[in-house]
DOLOVEX-673991 format. One record per residue (C-alpha): x, y, z; residue in one letter. Coordinates in steps of 0.001 Angstrom, whole numbers, plus 500000, padded with zeros to 6 digits. Example, Ala and Ser with C-alpha at 12.3 -4.5 7.8 and 13.67 -1.06 7.14 Angstrom:
      px      py      pz  residu
  512300  495500  507800       a
  513670  498940  507140       s
REM end
This chain:
      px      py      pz  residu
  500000  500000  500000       x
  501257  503458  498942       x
  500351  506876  500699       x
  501366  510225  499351       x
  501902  513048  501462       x
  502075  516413  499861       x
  503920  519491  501976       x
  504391  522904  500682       x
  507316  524888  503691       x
  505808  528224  504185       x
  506590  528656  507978       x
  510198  527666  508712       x
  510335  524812  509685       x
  507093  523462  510436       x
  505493  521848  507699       x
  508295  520165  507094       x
  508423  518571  510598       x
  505335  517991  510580       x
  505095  515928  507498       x
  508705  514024  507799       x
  506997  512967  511422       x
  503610  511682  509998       x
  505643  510076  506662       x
  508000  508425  509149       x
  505254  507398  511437       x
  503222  505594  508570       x
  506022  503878  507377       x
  506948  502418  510633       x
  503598  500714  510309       x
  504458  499078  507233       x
  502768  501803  504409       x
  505202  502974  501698       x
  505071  506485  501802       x
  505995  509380  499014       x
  506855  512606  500750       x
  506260  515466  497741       x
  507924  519118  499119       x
  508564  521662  497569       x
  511745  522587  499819       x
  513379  519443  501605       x
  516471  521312  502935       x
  515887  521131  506132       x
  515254  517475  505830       x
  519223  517154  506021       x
  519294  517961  509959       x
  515728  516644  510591       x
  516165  513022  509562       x
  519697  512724  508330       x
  519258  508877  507995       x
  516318  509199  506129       x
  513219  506099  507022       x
  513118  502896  505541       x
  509700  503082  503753       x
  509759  506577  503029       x
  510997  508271  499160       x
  511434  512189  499359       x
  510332  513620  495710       x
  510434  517230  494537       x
  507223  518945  493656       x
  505576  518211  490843       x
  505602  521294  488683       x
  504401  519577  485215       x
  502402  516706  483918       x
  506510  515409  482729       x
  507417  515368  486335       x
  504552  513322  487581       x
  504336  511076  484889       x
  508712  510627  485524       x
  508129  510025  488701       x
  505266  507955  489259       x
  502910  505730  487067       x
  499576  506024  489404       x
  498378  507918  492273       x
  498531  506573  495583       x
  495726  504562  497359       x
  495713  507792  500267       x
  496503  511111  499047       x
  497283  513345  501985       x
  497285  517507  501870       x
  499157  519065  504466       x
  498065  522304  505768       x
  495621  523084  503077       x
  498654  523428  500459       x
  496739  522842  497508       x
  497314  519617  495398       x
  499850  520165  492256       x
  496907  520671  489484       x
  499316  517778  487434       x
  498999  515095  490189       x
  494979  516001  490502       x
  494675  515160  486742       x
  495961  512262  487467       x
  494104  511458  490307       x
  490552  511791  488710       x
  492072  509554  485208       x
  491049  506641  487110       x
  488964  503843  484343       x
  485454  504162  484962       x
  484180  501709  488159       x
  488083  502265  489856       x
  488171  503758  492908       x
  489707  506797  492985       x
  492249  507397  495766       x
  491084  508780  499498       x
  491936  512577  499417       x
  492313  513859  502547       x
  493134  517601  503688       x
  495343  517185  506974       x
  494238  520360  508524       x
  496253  522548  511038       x
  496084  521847  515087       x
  493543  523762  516853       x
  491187  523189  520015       x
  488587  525510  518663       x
  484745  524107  518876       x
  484498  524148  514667       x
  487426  521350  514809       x
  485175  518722  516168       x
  482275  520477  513732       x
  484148  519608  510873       x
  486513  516551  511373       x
  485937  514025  508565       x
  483600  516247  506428       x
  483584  515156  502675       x
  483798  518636  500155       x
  483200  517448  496426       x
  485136  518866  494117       x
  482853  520545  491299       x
  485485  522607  489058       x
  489067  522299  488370       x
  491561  519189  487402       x
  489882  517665  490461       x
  486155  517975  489339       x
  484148  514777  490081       x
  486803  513820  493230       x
  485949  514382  496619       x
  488285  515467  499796       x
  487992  515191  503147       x
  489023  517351  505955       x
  490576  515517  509197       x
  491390  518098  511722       x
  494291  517153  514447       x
  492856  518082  518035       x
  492787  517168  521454       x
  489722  515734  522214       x
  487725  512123  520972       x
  485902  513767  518458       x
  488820  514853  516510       x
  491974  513404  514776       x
  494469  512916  517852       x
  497544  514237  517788       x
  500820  512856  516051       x
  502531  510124  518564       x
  504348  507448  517882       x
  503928  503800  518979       x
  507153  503601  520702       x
  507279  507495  522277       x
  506399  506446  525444       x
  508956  503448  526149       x
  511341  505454  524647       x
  510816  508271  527132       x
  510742  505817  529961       x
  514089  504487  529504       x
  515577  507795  528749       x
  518327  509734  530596       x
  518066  513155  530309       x
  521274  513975  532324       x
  523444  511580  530316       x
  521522  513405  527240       x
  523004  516686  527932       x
  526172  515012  529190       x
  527006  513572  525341       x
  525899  517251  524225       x
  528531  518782  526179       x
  525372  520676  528122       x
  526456  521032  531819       x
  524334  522701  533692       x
  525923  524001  537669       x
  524644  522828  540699       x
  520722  524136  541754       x
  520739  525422  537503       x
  517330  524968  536300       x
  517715  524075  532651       x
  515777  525970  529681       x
  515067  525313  526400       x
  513827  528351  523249       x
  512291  527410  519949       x
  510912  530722  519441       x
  510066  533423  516021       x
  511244  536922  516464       x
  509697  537838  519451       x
  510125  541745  520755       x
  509801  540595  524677       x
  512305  538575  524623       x
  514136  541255  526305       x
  512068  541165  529446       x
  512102  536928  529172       x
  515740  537053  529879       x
  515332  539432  532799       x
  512816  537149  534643       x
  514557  534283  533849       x
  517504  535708  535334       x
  515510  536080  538765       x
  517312  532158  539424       x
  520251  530595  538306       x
  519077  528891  535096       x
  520654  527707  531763       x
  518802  529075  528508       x
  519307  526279  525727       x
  518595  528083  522236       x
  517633  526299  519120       x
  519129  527745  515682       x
  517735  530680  513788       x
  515444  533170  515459       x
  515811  532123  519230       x
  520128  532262  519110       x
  520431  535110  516926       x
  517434  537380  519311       x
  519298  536146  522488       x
  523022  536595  521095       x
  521845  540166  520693       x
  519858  540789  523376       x
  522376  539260  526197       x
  525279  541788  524141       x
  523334  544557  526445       x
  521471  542304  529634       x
  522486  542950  533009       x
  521242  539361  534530       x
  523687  539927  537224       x
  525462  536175  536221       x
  522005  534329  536941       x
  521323  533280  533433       x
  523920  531329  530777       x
  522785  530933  527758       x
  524133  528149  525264       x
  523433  528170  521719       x
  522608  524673  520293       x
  523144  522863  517137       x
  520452  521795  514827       x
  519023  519150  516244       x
  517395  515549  514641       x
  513864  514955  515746       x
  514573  512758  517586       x
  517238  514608  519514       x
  514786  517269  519504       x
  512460  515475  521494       x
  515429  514403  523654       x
  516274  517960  524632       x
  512532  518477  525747       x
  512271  515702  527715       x
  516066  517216  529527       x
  514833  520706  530572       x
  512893  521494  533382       x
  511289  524274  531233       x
  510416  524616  527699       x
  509506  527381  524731       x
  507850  526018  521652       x
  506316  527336  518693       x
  503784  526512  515937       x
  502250  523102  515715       x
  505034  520293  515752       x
  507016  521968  518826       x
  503906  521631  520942       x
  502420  518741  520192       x
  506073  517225  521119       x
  505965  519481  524485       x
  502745  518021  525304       x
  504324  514611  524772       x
  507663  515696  527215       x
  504883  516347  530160       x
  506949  519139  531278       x
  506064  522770  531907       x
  505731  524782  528751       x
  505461  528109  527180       x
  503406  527892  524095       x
  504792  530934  521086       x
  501852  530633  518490       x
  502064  531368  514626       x
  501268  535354  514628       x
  498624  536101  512257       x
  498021  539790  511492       x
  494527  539887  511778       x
  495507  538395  515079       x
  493068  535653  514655       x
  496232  533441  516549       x
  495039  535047  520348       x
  491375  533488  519606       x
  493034  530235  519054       x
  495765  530661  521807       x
  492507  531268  524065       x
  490817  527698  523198       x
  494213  525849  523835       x
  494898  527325  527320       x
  491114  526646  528096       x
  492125  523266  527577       x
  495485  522891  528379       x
  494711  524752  532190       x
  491932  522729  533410       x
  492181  521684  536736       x
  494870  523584  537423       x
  494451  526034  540965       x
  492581  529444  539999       x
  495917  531050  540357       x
  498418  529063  539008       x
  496008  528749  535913       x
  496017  532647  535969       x
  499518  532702  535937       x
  500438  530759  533400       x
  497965  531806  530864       x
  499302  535524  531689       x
  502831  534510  530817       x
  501416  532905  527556       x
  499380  536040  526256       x
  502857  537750  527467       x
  504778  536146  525232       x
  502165  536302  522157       x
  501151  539909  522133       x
  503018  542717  521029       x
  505307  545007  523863       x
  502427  548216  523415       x
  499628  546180  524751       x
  501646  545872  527784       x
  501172  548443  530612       x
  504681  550266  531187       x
  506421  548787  534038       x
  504269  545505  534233       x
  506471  542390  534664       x
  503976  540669  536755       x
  502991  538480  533729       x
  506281  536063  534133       x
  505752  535716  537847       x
  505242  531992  537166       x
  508498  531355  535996       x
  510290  532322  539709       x
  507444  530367  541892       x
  508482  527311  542713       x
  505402  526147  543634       x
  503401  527244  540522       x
  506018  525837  538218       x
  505170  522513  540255       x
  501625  522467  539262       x
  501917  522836  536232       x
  504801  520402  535718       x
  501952  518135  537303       x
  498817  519309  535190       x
  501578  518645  532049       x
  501992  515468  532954       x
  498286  514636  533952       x
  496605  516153  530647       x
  500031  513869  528815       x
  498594  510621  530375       x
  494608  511919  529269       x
  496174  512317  526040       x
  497201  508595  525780       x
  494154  507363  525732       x
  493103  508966  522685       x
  493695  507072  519321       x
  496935  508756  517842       x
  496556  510619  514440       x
  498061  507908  512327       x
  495896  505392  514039       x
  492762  507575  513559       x
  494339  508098  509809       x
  494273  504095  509140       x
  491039  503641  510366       x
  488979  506306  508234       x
  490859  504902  504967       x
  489897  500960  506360       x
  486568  502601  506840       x
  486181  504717  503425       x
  488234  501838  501152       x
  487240  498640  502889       x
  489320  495868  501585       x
  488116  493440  498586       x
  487116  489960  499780       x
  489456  487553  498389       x
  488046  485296  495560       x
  487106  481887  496638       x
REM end
């Protein structure tokens, strides 16, 4: 069985984490997977060794490529992110002989825990114009609750994480934290309070672990002028595998993500986290920052839920809705006995999470359900 899975890189890094991980994931359950992107550069650092099961092709630009490439269309065709199938490959989707099935198109939809996610998980949208008239896609939404598509997890995450030791981890990364250091990692985009992050993080000894690109080159620049009175060392990291990605998560006692992949894999570490959403202009992202910590915070003490949502819409909003003076917002980060609760909620809404179908799983079963197999001949 063959499964294409179609990824355009608009945000960094994101769609193309998120689509190595589901490609990798599918083939570790025996499916053959293309992976079509448009810009597989970062693939080098991601998943150096490549996945047995998995073939990285360029994007189709022209009936040529297709047809150089491949001979048919997969039996699953899966759009990432809404990225629009290459109009060649759609032509040859709907070529199928009269009376063959044409493949299952689905539209792998971005993560939110808004209430129209469960509305419109698994809806069916015909196709009535285009290369793709007469073919039908459907929309499977990634979420946290049962009446969405699960989240991406891996059937060996957790007894890989149980065996894991995050001490020897940094240890092989020459990472050594001192004595009574609290240890910090930043996956962050440009983010203008970054500034008055480092301060409050400088309120205890701690270690600030920054990931390449936005989060080394903001702190490298920002720590040329910081007066954290010896508190806070930064290191900058290398890039980092997935895999080793997930590693340093699961090592820090603290964590900054951003976009989709980061968090999901936060959730996963069950330790506490600061959530950096993609900023949208028409800041649409703060509505669907709002639904997550709704869900994230539940059960959490009145004020330890206050705090950390504060230092979330903190981080996500722009320095001039701040009032002047008002540091109050990262108060969580110093409180020992906040951070605690959290760490615990993390690790509580983590082991909720496990119960719920993974999205692969959830991915296998609609296509069983939509292309049920032929009975053999007798």
């Amino acid at each position: 069985m063959t499964w294409d899975v179609f990824c355009r890189v608009v945000d960094n890094h994101g769609d193309a984490g998120v689509g190595w991980r589901l490609a990798a994931d599918l083939a570790s359950r025996g499916i053959h997977v293309r992976l079509w992107i448009d810009d597989a550069r970062a693939l080098a650092w991601m998943a150096p060794t490549g996945c047995t099961g998995v073939d990285v092709l360029p994007w189709p630009m022209t009936d040529a490529d297709v047809a150089m490439a491949i001979s048919d269309p997969a039996v699953v065709v899966i759009e990432t992110f809404g990225c629009a199938l290459p109009e060649p490959y759609l032509k040859l989707m709907a070529s199928a002989p009269a009376g063959s099935p044409a493949p299952l198109w689905i539209n792998l939809e971005y993560l939110s825990a808004e209430p129209y996610v469960e509305r419109s998980h698994r809806l069916p949208s015909p196709q009535t114009s285009g290369a793709g008239r007469g073919l039908t896609s459907h929309f499977f939404y990634p979420g946290f609750t049962e009446r969405t598509g699960g989240l991406l997890r891996e059937p060996d995450l957790m007894s890989r994480q149980a065996t894991f030791d995050g001490r020897r981890w940094l240890a092989d990364h020459a990472i050594a934290p001192l004595p009574g250091e609290r240890v910090v990692s930043l996956f962050c985009y440009d983010n203008a309070n970054l500034p008055e992050l480092l301060r409050a993080l400088a309120h205890q000894p701690t270690l600030l672990l920054t990931t390449p690109g936005h989060a080394t080159e903001q702190v490298s620049r920002a720590m040329a002028g910081a007066d954290t009175s010896g508190a806070l060392r930064t290191q900058a990291l290398p890039w980092l595998t997935q895999i080793d990605y997930d590693h340093l998560l699961w090592s820090c006692d603290l964590n900054f993500v951003r976009g989709e992949d980061s968090l999901v894999r936060a959730i996963w570490a069950a330790r506490p986290f600061v959530w950096q959403i993609y900023p949208q202009s028409d800041a649409a992202h703060l509505t669907k920052l709002d639904a997550f910590l709704s869900l994230a915070l539940a059960g959490l003490p009145g004020p330890t839920a206050a705090a950390v949502r504060a230092a979330c819409w903190r981080w996500n909003t722009a320095p001039i809705d701040h009032p002047a003076g008002a540091n109050d917002d990262w108060s969580v980060l110093n409180s020992a006995a906040q951070m605690s609760a959290w760490g615990q909620r993390c690790a509580a809404w983590r082991d909720a999470l496990l119960k719920q179908a993974d999205l692969v799983t959830q991915l296998m079963t609609f296509q069983a359900a939509l292309q049920p197999a032929k009975e053999a001949k007798i």
